[in-house]
C-alpha positions as CSV (number, residue, x, y, z in Angstrom):
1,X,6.2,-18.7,-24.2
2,X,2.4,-18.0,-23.9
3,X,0.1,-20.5,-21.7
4,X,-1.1,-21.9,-25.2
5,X,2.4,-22.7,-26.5
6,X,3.0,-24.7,-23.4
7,X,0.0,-26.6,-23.0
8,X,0.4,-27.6,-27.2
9,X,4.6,-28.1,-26.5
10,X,4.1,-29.9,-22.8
11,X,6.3,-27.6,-21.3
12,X,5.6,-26.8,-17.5
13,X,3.4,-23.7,-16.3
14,X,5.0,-21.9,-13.4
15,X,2.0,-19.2,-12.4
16,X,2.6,-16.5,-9.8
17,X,1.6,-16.7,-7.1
18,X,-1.8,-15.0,-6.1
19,X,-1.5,-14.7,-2.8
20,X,-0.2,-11.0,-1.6
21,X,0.2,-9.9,1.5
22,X,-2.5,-6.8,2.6
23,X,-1.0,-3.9,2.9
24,X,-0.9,-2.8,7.0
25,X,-0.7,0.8,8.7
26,X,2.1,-0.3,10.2
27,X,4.1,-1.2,7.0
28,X,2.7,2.3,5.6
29,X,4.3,3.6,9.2
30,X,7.7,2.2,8.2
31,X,7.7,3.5,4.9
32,X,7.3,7.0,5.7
33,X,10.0,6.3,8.3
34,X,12.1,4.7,5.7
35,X,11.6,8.2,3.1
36,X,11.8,10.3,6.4
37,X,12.8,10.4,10.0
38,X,10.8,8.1,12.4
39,X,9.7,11.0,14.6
40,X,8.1,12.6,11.2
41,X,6.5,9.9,10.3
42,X,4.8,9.6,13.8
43,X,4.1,13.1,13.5
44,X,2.4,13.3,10.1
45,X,0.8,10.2,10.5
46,X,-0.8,11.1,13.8
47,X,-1.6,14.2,11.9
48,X,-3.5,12.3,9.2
49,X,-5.0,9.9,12.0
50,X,-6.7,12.7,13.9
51,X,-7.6,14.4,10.0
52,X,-9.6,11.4,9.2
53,X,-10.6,9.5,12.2
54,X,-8.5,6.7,11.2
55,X,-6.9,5.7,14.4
56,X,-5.1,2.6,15.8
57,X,-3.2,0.6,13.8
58,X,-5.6,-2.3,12.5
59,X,-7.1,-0.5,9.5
60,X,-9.1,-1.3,7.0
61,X,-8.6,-0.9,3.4
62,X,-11.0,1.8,3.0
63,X,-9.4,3.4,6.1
64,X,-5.6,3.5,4.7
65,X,-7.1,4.4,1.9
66,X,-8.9,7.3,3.4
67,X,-5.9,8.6,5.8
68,X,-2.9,7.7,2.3
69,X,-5.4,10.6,0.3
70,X,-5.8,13.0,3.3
71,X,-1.7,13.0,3.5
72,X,-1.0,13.3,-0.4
73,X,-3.4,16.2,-0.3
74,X,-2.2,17.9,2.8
75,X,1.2,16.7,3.8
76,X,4.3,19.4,2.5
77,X,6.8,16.5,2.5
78,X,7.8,15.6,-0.7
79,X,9.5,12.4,0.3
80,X,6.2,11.3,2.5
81,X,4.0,12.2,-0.5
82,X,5.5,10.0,-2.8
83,X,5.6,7.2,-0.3
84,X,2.0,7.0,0.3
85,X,1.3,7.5,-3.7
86,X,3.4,3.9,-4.1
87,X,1.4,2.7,-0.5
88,X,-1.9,3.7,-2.8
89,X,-1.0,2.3,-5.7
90,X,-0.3,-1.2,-3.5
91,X,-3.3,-0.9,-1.7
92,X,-5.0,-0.8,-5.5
93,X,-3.0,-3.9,-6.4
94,X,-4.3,-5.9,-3.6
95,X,-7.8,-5.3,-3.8
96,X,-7.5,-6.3,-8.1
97,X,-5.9,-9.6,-6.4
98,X,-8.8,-9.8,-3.5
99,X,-11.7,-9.6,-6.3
100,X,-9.8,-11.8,-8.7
């Protein structure tokens, strides 16, 4: 049922919530660790760190962002790849929800 039915039918309007959580390094960390080992994950992602000059673990957007596109470009795990690709593709989602 569309939002137009229900307002013409009085039937209630559940909307989804807008509020989503911003994506973290340290929930990007424990996806690679869930696709991979923990000690890879450390190591690529120290790898990427050091690439880009992201370091620590409070990033920014624009600094996950930075650090997910050094490691889908450079990193030969296939697993680890894909990972960040879906962390991206989150990170995307969050910022539509920010400016909406």
């Amino acid at each position: 049922m569309s939002t137009g039915e229900a307002a013409r039918t009085g039937a209630p309007v559940h909307r989804a919530s807008r509020a989503v959580e911003p994506p973290t390094a340290v929930g990007w960390l424990q996806r690679l660790a869930d696709v991979s080992d923990p000690e890879r994950a450390l190591e690529v992602w120290t790898e990427a760190a050091l690439a880009t000059d992201c370091l620590g673990m409070q990033l920014e957007p624009e600094e996950l962002q930075r650090l997910g596109e050094w490691l889908v470009e450079h990193c030969a795990d296939q697993p680890v790849r894909m990972a960040v690709r879906s962390c991206l593709v989150r990170l995307r989602v969050h910022a539509m929800f920010r400016s909406a």
